[in-house]
MARBA-3410 file (N, C-alpha, C, O; in Angstrom, 1 decimal):
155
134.3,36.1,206.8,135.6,36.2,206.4,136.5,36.1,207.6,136.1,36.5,208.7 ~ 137.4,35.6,207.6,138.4,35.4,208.6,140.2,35.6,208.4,140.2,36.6,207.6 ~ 140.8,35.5,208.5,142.3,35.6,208.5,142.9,35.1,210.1,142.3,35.1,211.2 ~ 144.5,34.7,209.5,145.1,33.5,210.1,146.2,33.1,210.0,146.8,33.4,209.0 ~ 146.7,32.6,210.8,148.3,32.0,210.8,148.4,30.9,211.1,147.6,30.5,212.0
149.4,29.9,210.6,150.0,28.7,211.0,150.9,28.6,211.1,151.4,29.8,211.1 ~ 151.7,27.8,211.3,153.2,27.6,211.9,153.0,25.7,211.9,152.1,25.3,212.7 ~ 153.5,24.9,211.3,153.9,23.5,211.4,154.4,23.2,210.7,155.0,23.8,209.8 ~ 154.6,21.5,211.0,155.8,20.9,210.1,155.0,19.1,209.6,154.4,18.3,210.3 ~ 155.3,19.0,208.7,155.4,17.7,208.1,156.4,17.2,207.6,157.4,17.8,207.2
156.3,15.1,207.5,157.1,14.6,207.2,156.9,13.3,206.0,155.7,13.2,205.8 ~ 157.6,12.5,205.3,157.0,11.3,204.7,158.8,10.6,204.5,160.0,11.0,204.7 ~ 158.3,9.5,204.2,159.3,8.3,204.5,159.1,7.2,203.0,158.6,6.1,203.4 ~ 159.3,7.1,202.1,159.5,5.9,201.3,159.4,4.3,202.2,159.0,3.4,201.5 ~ 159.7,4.2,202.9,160.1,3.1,203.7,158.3,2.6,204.0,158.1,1.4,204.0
157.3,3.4,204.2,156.2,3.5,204.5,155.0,3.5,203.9,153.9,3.5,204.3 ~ 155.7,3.3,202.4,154.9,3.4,201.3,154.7,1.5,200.7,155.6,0.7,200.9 ~ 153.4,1.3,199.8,153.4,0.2,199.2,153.8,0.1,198.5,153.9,-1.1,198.2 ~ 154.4,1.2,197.6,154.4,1.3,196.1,156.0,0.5,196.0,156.7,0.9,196.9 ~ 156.5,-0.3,195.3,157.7,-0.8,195.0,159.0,0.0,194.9,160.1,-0.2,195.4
158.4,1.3,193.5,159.5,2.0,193.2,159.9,3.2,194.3,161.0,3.8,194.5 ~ 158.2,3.5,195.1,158.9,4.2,196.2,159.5,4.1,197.5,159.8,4.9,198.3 ~ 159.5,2.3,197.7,160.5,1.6,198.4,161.9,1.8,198.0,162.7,2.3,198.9 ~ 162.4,1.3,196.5,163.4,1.7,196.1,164.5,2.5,196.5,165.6,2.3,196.9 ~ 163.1,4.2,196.1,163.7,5.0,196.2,164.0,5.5,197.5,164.4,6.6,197.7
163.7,4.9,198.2,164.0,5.4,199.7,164.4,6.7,200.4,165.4,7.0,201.1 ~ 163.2,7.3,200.0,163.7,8.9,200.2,162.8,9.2,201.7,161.8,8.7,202.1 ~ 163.5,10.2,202.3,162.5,11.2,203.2,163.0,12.3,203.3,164.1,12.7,202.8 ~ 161.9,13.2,204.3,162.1,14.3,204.1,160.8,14.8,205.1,159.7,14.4,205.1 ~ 161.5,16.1,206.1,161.0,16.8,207.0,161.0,18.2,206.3,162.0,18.7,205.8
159.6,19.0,206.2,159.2,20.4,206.4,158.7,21.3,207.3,157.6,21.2,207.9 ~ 159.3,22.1,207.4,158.6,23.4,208.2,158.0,24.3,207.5,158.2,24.4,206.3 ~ 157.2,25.1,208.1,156.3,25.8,207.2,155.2,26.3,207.7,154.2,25.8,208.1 ~ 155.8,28.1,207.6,155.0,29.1,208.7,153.5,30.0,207.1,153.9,30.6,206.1 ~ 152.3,29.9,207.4,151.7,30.9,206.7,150.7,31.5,207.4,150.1,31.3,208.5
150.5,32.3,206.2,149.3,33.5,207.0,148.4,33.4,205.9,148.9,33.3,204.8 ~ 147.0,33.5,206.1,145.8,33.3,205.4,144.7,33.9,205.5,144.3,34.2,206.6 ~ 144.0,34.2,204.4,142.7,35.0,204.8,141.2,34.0,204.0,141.2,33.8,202.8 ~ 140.6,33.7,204.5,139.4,32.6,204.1,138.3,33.5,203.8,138.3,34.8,203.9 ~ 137.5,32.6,203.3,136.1,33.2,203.3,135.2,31.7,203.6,135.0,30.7,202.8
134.6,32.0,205.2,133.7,30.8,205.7,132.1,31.0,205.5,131.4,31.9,205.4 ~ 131.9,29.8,205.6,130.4,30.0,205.0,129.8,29.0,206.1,130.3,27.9,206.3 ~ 129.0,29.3,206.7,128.0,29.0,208.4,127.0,28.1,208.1,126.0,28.8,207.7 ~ 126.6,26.7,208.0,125.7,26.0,207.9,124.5,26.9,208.8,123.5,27.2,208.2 ~ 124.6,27.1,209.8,124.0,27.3,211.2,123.6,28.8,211.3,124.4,29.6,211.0
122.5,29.1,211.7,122.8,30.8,212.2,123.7,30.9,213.4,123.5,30.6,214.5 ~ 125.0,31.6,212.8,125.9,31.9,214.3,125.4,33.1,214.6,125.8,34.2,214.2 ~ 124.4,32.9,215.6,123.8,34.3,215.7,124.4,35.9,216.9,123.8,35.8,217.9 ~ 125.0,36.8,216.8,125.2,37.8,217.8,124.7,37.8,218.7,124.6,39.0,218.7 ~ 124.3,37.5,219.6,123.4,37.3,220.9,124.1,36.3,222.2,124.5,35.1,222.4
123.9,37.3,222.9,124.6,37.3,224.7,124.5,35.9,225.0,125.3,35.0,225.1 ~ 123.2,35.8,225.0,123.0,34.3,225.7,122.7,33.3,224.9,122.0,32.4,225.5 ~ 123.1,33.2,223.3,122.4,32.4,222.3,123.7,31.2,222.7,124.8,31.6,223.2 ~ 123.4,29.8,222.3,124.7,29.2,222.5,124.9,28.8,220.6,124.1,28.5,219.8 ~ 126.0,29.0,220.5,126.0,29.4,219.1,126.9,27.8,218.7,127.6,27.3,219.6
126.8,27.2,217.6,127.5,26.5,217.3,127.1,26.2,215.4,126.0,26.3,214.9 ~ 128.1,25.9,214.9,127.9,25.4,213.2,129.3,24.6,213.1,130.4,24.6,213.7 ~ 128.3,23.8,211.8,129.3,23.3,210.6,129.5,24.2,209.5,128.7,25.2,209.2 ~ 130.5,23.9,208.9,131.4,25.4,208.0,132.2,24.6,206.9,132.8,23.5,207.0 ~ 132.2,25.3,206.0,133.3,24.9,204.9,133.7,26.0,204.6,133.1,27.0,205.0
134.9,26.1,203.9,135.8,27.1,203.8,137.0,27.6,202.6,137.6,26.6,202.1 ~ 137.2,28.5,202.1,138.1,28.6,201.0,138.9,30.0,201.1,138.3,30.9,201.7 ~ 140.2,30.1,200.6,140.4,31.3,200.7,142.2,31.3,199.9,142.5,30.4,199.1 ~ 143.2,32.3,200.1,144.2,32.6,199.9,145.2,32.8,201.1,145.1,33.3,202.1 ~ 146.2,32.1,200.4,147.5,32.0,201.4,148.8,32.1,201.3,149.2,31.1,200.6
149.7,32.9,201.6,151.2,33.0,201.6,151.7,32.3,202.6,151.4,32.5,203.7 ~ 153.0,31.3,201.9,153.6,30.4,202.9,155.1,30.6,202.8,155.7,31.3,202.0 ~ 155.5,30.0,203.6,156.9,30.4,204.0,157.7,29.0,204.4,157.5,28.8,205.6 ~ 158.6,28.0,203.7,158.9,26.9,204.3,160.1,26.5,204.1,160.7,27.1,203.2 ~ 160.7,25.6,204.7,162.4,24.8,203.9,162.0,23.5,205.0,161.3,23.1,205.9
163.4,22.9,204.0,163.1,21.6,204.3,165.0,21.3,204.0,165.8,22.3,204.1 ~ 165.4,20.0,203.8,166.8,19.6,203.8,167.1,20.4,202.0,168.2,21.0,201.7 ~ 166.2,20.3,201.2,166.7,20.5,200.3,166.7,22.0,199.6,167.5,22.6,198.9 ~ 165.4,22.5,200.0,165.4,24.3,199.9,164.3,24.8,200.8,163.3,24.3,201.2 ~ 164.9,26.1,201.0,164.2,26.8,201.8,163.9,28.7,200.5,164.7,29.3,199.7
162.5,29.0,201.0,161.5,29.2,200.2,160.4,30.3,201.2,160.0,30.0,202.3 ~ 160.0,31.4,200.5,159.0,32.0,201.1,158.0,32.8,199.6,158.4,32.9,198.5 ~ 157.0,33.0,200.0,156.7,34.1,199.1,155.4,32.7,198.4,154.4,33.1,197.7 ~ 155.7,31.3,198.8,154.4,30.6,197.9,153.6,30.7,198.3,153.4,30.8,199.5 ~ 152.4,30.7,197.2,151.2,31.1,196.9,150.2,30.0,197.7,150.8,29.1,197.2
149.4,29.5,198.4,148.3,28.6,198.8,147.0,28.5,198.9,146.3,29.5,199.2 ~ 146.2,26.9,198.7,144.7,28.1,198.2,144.1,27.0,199.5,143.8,25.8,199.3 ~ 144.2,27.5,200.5,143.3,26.6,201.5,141.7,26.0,201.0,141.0,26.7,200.3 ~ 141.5,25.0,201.3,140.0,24.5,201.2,139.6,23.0,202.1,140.1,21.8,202.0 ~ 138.8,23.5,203.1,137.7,22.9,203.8,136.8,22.6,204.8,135.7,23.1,204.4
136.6,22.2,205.8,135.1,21.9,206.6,136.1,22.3,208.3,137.2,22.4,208.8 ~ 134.4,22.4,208.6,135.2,22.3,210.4,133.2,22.1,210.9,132.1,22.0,210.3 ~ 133.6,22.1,212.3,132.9,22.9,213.0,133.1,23.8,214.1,134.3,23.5,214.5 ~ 132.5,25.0,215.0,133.2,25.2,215.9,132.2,25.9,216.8,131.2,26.1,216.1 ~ 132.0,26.3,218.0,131.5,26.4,219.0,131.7,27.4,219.9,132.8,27.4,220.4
131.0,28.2,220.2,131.3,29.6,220.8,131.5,29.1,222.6,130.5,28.5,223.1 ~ 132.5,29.5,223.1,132.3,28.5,224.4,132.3,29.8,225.3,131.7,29.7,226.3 ~ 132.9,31.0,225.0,132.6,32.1,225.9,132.7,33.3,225.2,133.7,33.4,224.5 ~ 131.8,34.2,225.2,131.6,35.3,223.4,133.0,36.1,224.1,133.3,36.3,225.3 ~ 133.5,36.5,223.0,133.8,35.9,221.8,134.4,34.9,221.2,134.5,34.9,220.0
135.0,34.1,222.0,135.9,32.4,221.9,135.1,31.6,221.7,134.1,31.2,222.3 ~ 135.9,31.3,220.2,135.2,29.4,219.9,136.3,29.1,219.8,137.3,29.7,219.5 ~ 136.0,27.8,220.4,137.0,26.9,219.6,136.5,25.8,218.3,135.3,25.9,217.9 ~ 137.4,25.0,217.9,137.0,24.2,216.2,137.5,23.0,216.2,138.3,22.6,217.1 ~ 137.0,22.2,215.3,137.8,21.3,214.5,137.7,21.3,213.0,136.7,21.1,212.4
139.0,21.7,212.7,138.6,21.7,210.9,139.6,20.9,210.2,140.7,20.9,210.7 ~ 139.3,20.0,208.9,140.0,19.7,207.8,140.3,20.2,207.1,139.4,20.9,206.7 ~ 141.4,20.2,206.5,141.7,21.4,205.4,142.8,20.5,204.8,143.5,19.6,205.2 ~ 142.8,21.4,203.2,144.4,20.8,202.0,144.5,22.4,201.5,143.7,23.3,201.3 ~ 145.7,22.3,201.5,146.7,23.3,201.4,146.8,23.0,199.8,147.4,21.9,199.5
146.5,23.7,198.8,147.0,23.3,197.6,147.9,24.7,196.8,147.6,25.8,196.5 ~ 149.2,24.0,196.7,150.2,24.7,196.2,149.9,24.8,194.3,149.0,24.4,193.6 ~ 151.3,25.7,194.1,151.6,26.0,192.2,153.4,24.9,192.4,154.2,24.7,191.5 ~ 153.3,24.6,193.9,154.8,24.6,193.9,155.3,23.1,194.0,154.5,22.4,194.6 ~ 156.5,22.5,193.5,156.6,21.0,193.9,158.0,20.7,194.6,158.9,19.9,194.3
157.9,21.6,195.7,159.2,21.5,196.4,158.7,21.5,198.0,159.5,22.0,198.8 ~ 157.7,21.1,198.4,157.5,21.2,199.5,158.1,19.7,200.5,158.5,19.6,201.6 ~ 158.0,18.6,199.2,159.1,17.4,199.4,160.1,17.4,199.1,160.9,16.5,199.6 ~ 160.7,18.4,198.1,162.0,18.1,198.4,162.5,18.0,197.1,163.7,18.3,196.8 ~ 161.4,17.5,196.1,161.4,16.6,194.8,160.9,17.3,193.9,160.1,16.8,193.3
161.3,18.6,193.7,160.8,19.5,192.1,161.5,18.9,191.4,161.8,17.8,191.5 ~ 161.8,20.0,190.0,162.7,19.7,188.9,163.8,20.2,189.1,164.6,20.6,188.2 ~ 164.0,20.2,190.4,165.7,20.4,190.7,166.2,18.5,191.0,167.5,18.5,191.0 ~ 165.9,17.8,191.1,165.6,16.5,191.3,166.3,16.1,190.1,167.3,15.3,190.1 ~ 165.8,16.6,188.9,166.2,16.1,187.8,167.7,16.9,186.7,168.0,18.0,186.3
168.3,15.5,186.7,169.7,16.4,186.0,170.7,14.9,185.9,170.1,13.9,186.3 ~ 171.8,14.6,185.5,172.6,13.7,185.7,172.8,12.7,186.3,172.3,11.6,186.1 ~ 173.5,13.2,187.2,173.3,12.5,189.0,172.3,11.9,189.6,172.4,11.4,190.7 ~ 171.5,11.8,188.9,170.2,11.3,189.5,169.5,10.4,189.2,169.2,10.5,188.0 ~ 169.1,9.6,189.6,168.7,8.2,189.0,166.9,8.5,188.7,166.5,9.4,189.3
166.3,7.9,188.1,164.7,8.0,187.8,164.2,7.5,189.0,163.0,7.8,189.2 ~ 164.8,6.7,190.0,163.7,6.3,191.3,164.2,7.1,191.9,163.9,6.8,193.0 ~ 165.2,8.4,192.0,165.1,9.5,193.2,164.3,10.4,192.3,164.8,11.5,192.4 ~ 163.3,10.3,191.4,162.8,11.4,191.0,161.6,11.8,191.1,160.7,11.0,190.8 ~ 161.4,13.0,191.4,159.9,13.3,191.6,159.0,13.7,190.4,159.4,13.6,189.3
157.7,14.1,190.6,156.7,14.4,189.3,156.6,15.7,189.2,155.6,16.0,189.8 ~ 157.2,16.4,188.8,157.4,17.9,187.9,156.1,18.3,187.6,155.8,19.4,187.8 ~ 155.1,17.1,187.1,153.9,17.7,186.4,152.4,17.8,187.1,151.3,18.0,186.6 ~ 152.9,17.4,188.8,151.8,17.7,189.7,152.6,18.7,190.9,153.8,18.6,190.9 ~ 152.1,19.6,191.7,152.3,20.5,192.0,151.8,20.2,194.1,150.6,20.2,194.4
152.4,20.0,194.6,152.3,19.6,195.9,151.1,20.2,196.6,150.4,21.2,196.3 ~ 150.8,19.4,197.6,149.6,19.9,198.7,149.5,19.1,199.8,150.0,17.9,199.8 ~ 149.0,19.5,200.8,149.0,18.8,202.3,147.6,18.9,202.9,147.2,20.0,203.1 ~ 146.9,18.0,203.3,145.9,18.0,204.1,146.7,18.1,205.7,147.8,17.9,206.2 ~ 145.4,18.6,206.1,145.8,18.7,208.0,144.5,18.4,208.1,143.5,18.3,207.4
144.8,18.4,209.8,143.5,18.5,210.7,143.9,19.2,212.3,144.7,18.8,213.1 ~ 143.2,20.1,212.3,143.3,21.3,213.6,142.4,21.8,214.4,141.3,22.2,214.1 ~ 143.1,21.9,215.7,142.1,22.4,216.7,142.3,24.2,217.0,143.3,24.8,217.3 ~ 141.0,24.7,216.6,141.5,26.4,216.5,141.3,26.8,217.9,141.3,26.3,219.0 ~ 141.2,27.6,217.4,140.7,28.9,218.6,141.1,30.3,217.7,142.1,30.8,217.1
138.8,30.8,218.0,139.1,32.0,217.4,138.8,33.1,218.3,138.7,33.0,219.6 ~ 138.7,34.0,217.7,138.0,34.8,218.7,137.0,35.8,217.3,137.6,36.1,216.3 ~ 135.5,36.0,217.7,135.1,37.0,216.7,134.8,38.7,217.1,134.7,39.3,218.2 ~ 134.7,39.1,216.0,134.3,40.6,215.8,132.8,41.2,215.9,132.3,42.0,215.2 ~ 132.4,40.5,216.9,130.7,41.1,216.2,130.2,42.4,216.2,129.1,42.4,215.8
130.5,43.5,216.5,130.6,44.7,216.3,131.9,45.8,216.9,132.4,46.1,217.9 ~ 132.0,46.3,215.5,133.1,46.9,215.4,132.6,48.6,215.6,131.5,49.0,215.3 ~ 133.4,49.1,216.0,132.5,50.5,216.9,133.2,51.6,215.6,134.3,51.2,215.3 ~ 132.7,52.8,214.8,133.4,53.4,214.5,133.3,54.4,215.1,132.2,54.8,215.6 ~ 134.6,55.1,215.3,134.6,56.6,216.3,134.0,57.7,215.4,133.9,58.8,215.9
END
């Protein structure tokens, strides 16, 4: 089990896209976007407690997340995120590893672009509109640094 914080930002651009209608619509849009997370990892490898073991694994990963984000068109805390994916990482001095992991961020929410069903109303043409009926998500890829717990002393 683990728990965690991020802090980043993403961006996307229409201009960048193949798709015709999302040329058109020529939208972008920058996010920030701070959360805290608690996983539950699972160790290919025995990462074993031991002084002088050199420890390393591959890992996949799943867990729960509260995020906190805005962008040009709303700003938003309190959403729900269900992290899922791989890494590996490497104990380089006990208790510090460092990692590399992939991960998608999958939301309930479709405003992390910008483009919910606030999108839709009069004023608005069908190529500035977004899809209401899928719910946003973001892949990354990150270099950690953890530190572990291998024994916790009770007084």
């Amino acid at each position: 089990m683990r728990a965690g914080g991020s802090i980043g930002s993403f961006r996307g651009e229409d201009s960048f896209s193949s798709d015709p209608l999302q040329q058109a619509r020529s939208y972008s849009y920058k996010t920030k976007i701070n959360e805290l997370f608690i996983d539950f990892e699972y160790n290919f490898l025995n990462y074993k407690p031991l002084p002088k073991a050199k420890n390393w694994t591959p890992y996949i990963f799943g867990g729960i997340g509260l995020c906190k984000f805005n962008n040009d068109v709303i700003r938003t805390g309190g959403v729900v995120t269900y992290p899922l994916g791989i890494g590996v990482k490497y104990e380089i001095k006990r208790p510090w590893s460092i990692g590399l992991e992939y991960g998608t961020r999958f939301t309930r929410n479709d405003y992390l672009d910008g483009l919910g069903d606030l999108t839709f109303g009069n004023s608005v043409t069908k190529t500035s509109q977004g899809n209401p009926a899928l719910s946003d998500s973001y892949t990354y890829i990150a270099l950690t640094v953890s530190y572990t717990f291998y024994k916790i002393v009770c007084p």
